[in-house]
C-alpha positions as CSV (number, residue, x, y, z in Angstrom):
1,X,0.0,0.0,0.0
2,X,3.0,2.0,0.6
3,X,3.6,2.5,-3.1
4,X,0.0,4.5,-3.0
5,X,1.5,7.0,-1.1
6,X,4.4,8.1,-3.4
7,X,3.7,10.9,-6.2
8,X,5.4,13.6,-8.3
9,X,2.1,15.5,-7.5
10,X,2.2,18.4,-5.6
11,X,-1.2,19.2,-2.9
12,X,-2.2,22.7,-2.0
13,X,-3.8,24.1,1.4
14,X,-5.1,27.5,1.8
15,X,-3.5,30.2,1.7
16,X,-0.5,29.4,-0.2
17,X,1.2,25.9,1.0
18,X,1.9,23.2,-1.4
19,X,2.9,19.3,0.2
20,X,4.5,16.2,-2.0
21,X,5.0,12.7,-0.4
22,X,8.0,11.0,-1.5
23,X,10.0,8.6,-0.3
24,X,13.8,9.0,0.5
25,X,16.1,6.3,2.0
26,X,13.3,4.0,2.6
27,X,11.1,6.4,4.4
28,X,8.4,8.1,3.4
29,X,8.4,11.7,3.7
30,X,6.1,14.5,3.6
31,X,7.7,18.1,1.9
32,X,5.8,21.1,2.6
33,X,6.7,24.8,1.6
34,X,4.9,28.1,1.6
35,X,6.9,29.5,-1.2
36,X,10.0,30.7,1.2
37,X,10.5,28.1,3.8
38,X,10.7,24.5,3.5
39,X,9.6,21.7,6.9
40,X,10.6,18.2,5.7
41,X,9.6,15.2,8.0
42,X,9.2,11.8,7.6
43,X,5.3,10.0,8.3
44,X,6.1,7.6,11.6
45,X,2.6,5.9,11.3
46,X,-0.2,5.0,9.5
47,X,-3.7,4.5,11.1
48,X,-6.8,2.7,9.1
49,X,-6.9,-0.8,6.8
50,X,-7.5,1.4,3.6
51,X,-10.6,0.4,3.1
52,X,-11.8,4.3,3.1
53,X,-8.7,6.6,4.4
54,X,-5.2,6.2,5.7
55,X,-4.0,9.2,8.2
56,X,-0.4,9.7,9.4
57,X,1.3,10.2,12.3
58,X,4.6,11.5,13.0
59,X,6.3,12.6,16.6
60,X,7.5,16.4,16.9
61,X,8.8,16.2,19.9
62,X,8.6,14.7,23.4
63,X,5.2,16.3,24.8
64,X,3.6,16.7,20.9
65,X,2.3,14.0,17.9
66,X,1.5,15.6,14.5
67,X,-2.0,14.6,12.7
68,X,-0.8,15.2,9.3
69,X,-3.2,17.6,7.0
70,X,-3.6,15.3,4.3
71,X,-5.2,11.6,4.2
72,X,-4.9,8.8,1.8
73,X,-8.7,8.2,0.6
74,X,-9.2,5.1,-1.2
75,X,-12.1,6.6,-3.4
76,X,-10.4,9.1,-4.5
77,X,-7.0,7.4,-4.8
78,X,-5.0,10.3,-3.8
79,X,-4.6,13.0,-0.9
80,X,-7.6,15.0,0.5
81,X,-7.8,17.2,3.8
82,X,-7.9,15.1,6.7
83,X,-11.7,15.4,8.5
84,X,-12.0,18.2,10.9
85,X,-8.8,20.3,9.5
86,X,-10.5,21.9,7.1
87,X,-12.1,24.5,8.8
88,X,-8.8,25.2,10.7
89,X,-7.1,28.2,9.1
90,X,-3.3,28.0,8.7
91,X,-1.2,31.1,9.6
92,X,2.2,29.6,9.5
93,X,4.0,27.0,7.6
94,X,4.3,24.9,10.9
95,X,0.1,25.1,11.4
96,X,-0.4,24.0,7.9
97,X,1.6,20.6,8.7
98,X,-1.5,19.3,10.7
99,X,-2.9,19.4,14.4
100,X,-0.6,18.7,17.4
101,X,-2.0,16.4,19.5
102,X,-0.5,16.1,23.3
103,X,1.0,12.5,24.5
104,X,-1.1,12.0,27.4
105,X,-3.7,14.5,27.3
106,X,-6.8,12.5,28.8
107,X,-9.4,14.3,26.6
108,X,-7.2,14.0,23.6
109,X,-3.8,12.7,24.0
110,X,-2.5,10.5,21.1
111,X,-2.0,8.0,23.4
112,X,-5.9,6.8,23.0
113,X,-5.3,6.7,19.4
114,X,-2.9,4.2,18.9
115,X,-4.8,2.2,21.8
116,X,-7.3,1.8,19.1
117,X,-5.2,1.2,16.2
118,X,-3.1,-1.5,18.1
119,X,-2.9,-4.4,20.1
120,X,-1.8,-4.5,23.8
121,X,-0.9,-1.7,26.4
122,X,0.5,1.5,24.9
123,X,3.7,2.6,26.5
124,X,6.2,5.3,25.7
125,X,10.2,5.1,26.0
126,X,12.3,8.0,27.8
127,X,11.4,10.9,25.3
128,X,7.8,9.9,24.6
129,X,8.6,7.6,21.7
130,X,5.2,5.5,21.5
131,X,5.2,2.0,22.0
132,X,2.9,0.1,20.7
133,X,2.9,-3.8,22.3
134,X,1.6,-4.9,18.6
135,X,0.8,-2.5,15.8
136,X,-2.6,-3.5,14.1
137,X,-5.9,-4.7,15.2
138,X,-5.2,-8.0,16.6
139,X,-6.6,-11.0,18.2
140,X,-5.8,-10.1,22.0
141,X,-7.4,-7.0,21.3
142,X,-10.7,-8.8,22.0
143,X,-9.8,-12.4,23.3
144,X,-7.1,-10.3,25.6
145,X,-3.7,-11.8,26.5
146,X,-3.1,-15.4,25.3
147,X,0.1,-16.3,26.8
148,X,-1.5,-18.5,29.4
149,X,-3.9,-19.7,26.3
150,X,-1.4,-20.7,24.1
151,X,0.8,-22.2,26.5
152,X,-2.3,-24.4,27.8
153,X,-3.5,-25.4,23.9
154,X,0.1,-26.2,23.0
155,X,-0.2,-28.6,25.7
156,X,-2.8,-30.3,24.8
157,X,-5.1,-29.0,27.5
158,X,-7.7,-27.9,25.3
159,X,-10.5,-27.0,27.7
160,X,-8.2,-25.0,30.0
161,X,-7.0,-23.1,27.0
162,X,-10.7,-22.4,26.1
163,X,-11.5,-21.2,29.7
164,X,-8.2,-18.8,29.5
165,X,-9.1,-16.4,26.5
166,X,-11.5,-14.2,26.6
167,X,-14.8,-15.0,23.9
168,X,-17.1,-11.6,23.2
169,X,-19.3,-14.3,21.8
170,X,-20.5,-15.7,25.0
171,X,-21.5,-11.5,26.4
172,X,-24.6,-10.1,25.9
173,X,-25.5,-7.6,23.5
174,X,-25.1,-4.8,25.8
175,X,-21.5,-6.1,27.0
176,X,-20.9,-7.1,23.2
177,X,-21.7,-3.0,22.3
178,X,-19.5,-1.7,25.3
179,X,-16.3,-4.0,24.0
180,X,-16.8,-3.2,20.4
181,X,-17.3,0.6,22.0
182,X,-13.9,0.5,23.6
183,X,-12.8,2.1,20.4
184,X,-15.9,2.3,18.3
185,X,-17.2,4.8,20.8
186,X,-19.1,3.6,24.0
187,X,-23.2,4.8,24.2
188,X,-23.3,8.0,26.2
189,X,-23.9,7.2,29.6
190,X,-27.3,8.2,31.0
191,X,-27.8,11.9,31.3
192,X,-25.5,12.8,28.6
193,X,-26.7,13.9,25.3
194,X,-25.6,12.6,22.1
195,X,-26.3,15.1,19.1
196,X,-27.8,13.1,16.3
197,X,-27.4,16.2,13.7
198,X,-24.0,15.9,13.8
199,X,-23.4,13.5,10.6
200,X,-20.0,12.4,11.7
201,X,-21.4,11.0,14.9
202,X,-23.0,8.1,12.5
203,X,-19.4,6.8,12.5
204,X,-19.6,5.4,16.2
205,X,-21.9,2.7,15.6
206,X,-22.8,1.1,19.1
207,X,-23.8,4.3,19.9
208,X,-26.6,4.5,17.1
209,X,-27.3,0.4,17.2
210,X,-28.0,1.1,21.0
211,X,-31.1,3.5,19.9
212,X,-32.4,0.7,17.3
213,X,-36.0,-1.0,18.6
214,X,-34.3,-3.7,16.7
215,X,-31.5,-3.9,19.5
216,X,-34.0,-2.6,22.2
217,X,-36.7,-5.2,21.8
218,X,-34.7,-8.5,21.2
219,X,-34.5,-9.4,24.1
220,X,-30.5,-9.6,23.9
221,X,-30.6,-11.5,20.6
222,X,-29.0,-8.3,18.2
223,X,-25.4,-7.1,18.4
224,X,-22.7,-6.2,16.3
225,X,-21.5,-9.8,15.9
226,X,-25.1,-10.6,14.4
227,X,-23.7,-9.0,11.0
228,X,-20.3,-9.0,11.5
229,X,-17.9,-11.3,12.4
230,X,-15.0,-10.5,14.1
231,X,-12.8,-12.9,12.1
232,X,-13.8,-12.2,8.5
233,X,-13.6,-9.1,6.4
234,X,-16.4,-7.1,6.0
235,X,-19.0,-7.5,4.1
236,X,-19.8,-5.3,0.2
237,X,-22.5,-6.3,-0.3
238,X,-26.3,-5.0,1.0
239,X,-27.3,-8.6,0.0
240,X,-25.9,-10.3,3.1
241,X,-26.7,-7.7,5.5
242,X,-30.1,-8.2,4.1
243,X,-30.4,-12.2,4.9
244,X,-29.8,-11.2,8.4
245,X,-32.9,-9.0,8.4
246,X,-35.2,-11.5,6.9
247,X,-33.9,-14.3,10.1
248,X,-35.9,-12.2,12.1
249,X,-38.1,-10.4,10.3
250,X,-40.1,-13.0,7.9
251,X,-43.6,-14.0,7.1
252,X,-44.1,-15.6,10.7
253,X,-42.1,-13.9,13.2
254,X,-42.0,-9.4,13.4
255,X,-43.4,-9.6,9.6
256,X,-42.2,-7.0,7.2
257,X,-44.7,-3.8,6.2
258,X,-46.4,-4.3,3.0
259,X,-44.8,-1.8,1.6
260,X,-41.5,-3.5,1.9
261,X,-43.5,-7.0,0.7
262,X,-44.7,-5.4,-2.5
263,X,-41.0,-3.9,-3.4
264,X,-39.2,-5.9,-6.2
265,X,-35.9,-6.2,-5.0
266,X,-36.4,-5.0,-1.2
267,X,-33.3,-3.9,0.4
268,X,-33.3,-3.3,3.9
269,X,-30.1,-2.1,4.6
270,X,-30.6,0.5,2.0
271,X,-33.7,1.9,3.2
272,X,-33.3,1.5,7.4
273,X,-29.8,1.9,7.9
274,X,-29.0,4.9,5.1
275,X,-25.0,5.7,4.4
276,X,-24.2,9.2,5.4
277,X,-21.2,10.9,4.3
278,X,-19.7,13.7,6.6
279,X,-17.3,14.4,4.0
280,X,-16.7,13.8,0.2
281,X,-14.5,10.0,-0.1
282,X,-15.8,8.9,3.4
283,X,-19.5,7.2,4.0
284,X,-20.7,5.1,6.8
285,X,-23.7,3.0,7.1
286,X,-26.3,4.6,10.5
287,X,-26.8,1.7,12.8
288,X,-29.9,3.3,14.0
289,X,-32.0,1.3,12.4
290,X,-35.6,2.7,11.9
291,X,-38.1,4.3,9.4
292,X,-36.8,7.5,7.6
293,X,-38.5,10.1,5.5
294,X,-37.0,10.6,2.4
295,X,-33.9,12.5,2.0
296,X,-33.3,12.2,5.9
297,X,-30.5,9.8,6.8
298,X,-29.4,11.0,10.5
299,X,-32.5,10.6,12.9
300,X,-35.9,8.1,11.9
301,X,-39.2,9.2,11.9
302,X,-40.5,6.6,13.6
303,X,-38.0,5.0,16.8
């Protein structure tokens, strides 16, 4: 994927910078000028599969990560603003490079970002130089660690290797929502509000799935590894999503509306859980599943 990355083309922010990514002794490097000075620095990390965006990472300094201003989107298959720095307006060459994000702020350090796009405890060596225990999304990320597991399987002790790893499959569909939460963003706990007009909220999908009568009323039988499966890429395609409506919903048990009996090609997905897209390249499917009037694809009519 690296190779994606790597262009004689030159990207502009307002008012006047200009950034190339090229690489240079096997790094890649990002090049920005405002016409008179020149701040060359090399990207450190990379955060997201690809499958829509790629943002970077690099460290400034010992209290300070850089966001970078640009993103890799897969759509578009070149650079774009990275969301939210857009409406920031750039006075210097050095405020054009990105945001500055703190190490351990607790509101927004960087530390909570690679907590999410890694594996393990998140540590830092003797000038703040991250640590990640494992980069990527891994299996211990969810089963947690599996020393004691794999020491037990290899051997041969197979049920105390099942009892020693940790299996989302066996919570319930509120415990399954909080894990998946841990980076996906937890429901708002009660008494704090949760502003559905905001479209990149629809991103944080156990936080929308939690306000779904679907997820409400069955009886603990709905969560997020009804559709998806933790082990398996996910799926294109409305079609399967689809299958997993009609389980429930079918001529005998929660039957469908007429409306979506008489349709020639019904599509659930497409009409209950609408894509929203906060910004051009990016889209992401609302879990609040519900009845929407047409053209509205945050909030449901009917709840």
């Amino acid at each position: 994927m690296a190779a994606r990355f790597l262009s004689d083309r030159q990207f502009a922010r307002p008012p006047g910078f200009r950034f190339q990514f090229r690489s240079q002794a096997g790094e890649i490097r990002v090049r920005a000028t405002d016409g008179k000075d020149v701040v060359d620095i090399p990207v450190e990390w990379a955060f997201g599969a690809g499958e829509q965006a790629v943002t970077f990472v690099t460290r400034v300094n010992e209290e300070w990560y850089l966001e970078h201003y640009l993103s890799y989107y897969s759509a578009l298959q070149s650079f774009a603003h990275t969301p939210g720095q857009e409406a920031v307006s750039a006075n210097s060459l050095q405020h054009a490079m990105g945001t500055l994000y703190q190490v351990l702020d607790p509101d927004l350090g960087i530390k909570a970002c690679f907590e999410c796009h890694s594996t393990g405890p998140v540590s830092f060596g003797p000038t703040r130089q991250v640590r990640p225990a494992e980069p990527g999304v891994r299996c211990e990320a969810c089963h947690g660690p599996g020393n004691a597991h794999g020491a037990a399987a290899f051997g041969g002790d197979k049920e105390r290797a099942r009892k020693l790893i940790g299996n989302p499959g066996h919570l319930s569909s509120a415990e399954v929502n909080r894990v998946c939460g841990n980076c996906h963003r937890q429901p708002a706990p009660p008494g704090v509000a949760t502003d559905w007009d905001v479209a990149w909220n629809v991103r944080h999908q156990p936080v929308y799935l939690s306000q779904s009568a679907c997820f409400r009323k069955s009886g603990g039988a709905l969560s997020c590894l009804t559709c998806h499966s933790a082990h398996d890429r996910r799926e294109r395609t409305d079609a399967a999503y689809n299958e997993r409506c009609r389980s429930c919903h079918n001529s005998t048990s929660h039957r469908p509306k007429p409306i979506c009996l008489a349709a020639q090609r019904a599509n659930c997905v497409g009409c209950h859980m609408p894509r929203v897209s906060p910004q051009a390249y990016l889209g992401f499917t609302n879990h609040w599943i519900g009845v929407y009037a047409e053209g509205a694809k945050l909030k449901p009519m009917q709840r």
